[in-house]
N, C-alpha and C positions, 0 to 999 in steps of 0.2 A: 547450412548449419543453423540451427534452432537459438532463436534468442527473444526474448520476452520482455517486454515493459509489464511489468509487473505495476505499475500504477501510475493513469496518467488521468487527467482530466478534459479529454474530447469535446467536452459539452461545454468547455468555461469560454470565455471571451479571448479573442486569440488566436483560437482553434477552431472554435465552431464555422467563421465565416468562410474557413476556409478547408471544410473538413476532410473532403476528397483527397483536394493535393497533400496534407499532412498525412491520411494513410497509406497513399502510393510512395510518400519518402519515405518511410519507415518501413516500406517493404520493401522497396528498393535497398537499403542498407542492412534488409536481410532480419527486420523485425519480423518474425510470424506469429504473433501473438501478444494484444493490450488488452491491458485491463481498464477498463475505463470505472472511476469512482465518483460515486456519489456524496454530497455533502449534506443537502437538504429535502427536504422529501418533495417538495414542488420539482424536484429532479428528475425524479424517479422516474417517469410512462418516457423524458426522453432519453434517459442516458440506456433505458431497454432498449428503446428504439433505433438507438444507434447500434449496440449490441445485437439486435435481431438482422439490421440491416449486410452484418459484416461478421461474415464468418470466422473472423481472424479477430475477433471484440467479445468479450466477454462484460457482465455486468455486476456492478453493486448494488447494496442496499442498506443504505445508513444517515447517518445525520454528525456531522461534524460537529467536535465540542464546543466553537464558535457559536453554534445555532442554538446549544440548550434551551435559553430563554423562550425562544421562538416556537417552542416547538414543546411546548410546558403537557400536553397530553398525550404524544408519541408514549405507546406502551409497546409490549411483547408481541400482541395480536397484529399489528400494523405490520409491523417487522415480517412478521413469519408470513404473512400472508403474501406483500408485497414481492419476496423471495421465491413464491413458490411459481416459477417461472424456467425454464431449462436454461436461458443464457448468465442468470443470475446465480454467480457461484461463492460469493463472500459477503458477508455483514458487516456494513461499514463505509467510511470512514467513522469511526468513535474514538472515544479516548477520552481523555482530559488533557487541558492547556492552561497551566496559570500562568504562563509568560505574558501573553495578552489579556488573559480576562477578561475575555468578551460577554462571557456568560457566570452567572453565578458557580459559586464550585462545587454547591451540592446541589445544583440539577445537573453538573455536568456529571456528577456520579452517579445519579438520577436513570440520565439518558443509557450513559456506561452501562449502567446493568440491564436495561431493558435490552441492550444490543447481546449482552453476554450470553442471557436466557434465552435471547431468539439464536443466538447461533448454538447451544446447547442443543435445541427444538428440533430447528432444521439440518443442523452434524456440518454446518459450513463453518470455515473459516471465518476470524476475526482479521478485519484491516485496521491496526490499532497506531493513534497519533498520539504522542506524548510531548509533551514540553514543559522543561522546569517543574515538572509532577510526579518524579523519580519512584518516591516512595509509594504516594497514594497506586500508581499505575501496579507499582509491583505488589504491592499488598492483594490489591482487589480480583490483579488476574492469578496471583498464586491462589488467595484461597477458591477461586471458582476454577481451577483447574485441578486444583484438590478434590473437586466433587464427582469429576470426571465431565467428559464430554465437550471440550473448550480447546480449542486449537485456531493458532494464528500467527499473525507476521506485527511486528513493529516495523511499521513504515517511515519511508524517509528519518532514518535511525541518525541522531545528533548527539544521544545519549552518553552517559559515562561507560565504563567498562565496566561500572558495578552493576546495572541495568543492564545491559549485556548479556554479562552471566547469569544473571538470576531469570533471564527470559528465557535462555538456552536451556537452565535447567528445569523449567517447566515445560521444554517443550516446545515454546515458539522459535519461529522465523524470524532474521533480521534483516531488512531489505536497505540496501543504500544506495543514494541519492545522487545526482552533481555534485551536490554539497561534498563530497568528498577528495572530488578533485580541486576544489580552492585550496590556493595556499596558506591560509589561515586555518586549513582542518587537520592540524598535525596529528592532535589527538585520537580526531573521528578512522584517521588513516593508521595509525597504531594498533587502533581497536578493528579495523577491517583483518587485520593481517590476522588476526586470533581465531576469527570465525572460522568454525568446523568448514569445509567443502559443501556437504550435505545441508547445512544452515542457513544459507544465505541468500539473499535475490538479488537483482539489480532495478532501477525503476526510475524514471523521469521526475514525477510529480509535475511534470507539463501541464498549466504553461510556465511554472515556476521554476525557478533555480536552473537555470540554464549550464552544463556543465563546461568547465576548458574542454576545444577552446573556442563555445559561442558564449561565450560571458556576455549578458548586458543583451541579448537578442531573445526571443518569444520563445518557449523550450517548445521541444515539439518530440513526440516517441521516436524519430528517428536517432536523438541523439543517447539514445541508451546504449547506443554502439561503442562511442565515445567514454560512458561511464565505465562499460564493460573493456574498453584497452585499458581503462586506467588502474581500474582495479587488479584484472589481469597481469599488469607491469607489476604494479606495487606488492603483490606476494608471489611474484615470481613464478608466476603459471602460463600453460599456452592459452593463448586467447581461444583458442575455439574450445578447447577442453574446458577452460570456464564458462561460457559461453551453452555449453552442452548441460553441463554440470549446473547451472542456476535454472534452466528450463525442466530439469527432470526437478528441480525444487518446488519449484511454481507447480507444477502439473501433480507431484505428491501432496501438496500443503492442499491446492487448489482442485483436485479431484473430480469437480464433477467438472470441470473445464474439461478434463482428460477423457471425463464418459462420451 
C-alpha cells in the first residue's frame, strides 16, 4: 500500500548522517515516496542529489521565508532554472512567517512572489509555509491564483479553519503534520476532520515535530505511518484507504513526480 511523505527534509542535520538507514526505515514501514524540501538555495545541487540518487525521492526548489534577508537577489530566472531538472517537482519551501521574524516582511513577500511566478512558468506546484500570516498568505495566493496557472499545498498546516477554507477554495492542498497528533492540537484536529478526501496530504517535516508516539526523538519519514493512523482514527476512515487516498493527492497536485 502506497503512502507518501509528502515533506521531509533529508538533507538537515539529523538525517543527513545517517541517510541510508532513515530511507530503508521508511520503506520498511511501507513509505514509497519523500519529498525531500529545500529551504536555501546553497541547498539546492544537494538535496537534487539525493533525489537523483533514490528513485523513491523526489526534489524541491525554494527558499524559506526565514532566509529572505539572505538571499535579497533570488529572482524568477534562478528559480525556473534551478527547477528545470526531472527529479525536481515543486517550488519551494516559501511563504511568509511573522511568528518568528527572521526576516523582514516585505522581502519575504519579495521572495513570495518570485517563487509564485516561477511556479506559474514552470506549471509546478507551490510548497507553501505560513505562520501568524493568515491574511497576507491568503490575499497574495488568492489573487495570483486568480490569474491562472498557480497550484499548491499549505504545508505542515497549523492554521485556522478560516485559512483552510479559503485555500481549499482556491484550489490548494493541505498537508498535515505530527503536530496533529499532540494533545494540545484540539483545533488543528477539528479542522483535519473537515478536509475533503481528495484535499489533503500527510507529511513529516522531519527532522522536526516528531509525532505520538516518538515525541521528544529525531522525526524521521518513516513516521508518516504514525501521522497517517492518527489521522485515519480521528475521521473515522480505514487506514489503508487513507493511505491510498493521500498518495493519489500527492501524485495529482505533484504530477510530474507521477510522469
Amino acid at each position: 500500500m502506497s503512502l507518501i511523505d509528502s515533506h521531509c527534509h533529508l538533507n538537515y542535520e539529523g538525517l543527513i548522517e545517517r541517510q541510508d538507514e532513515v530511507l530503508h526505515a521508511a520503506r520498511t514501514r511501507g513509505v514509497t515516496g519523500m519529498l525531500n524540501i529545500s529551504t536555501r538555495q546553497r541547498e539546492w545541487d544537494a538535496i537534487v542529489a539525493t533525489a537523483e540518487r533514490n528513485d523513491d525521492v523526489w526534489a524541491t526548489i525554494g527558499v524559506h521565508p526565514h532566509e529572505a534577508d539572505n538571499h535579497p537577489d533570488l529572482g524568477v530566472e534562478a528559480l525556473v532554472k534551478a527547477a528545470d531538472h526531472p527529479k525536481v517537482v515543486a517550488i519551494g519551501e516559501c511563504g511568509l512567517d511573522y511568528y518568528y521574524d527572521k526576516s523582514d516582511r516585505e522581502a519575504q513577500k519579495a521572495r513570495f512572489q518570485a517563487h509564485i511566478e516561477a511556479a506559474r512558468i514552470t506549471g509546478l506546484p507551490l510548497v507553501v509555509h505560513t505562520r501568524e500570516a493568515e491574511e497576507d498568505t491568503a490575499e497574495m495566493l488568492s489573487r495570483e491564483v486568480a490569474k491562472g496557472g498557480v497550484k499548491g499545498v499549505l504545508h505542515c498546516f497549523t492554521s485556522s479553519q478560516w485559512l483552510a477554507d479559503r485555500a481549499l477554495e482556491f484550489g490548494f492542498y493541505i498537508s498535515l503534520s505530527g503536530i496533529v497528533t499532540f494533545k494540545n492540537a484540539r483545533e488543528l484536529q477539528e479542522t483535519a476532520k473537515t478536509l475533503p478526501g481528495d484535499r489533503f496530504l500527510v507529511e513529516t517535516d522531519s527532522p522536526f515535530l516528531a509525532p505520538v508516539p516518538h515525541r521528544g526523538k529525531t522525526c524521521e519519514p518513516a513516521f508518516v505511518a504514525d501521522t497517517a493512523a492518527f489521522v485515519a482514527d480521528l475521521r473515522g476512515e480505514d487506514l489503508d484507504e487513507l493511505k491510498a487516498r493521500t498518495s493519489e493527492n500527492f501524485f495529482r497536485l505533484f504530477d510530474k513526480a507521477a510522469a
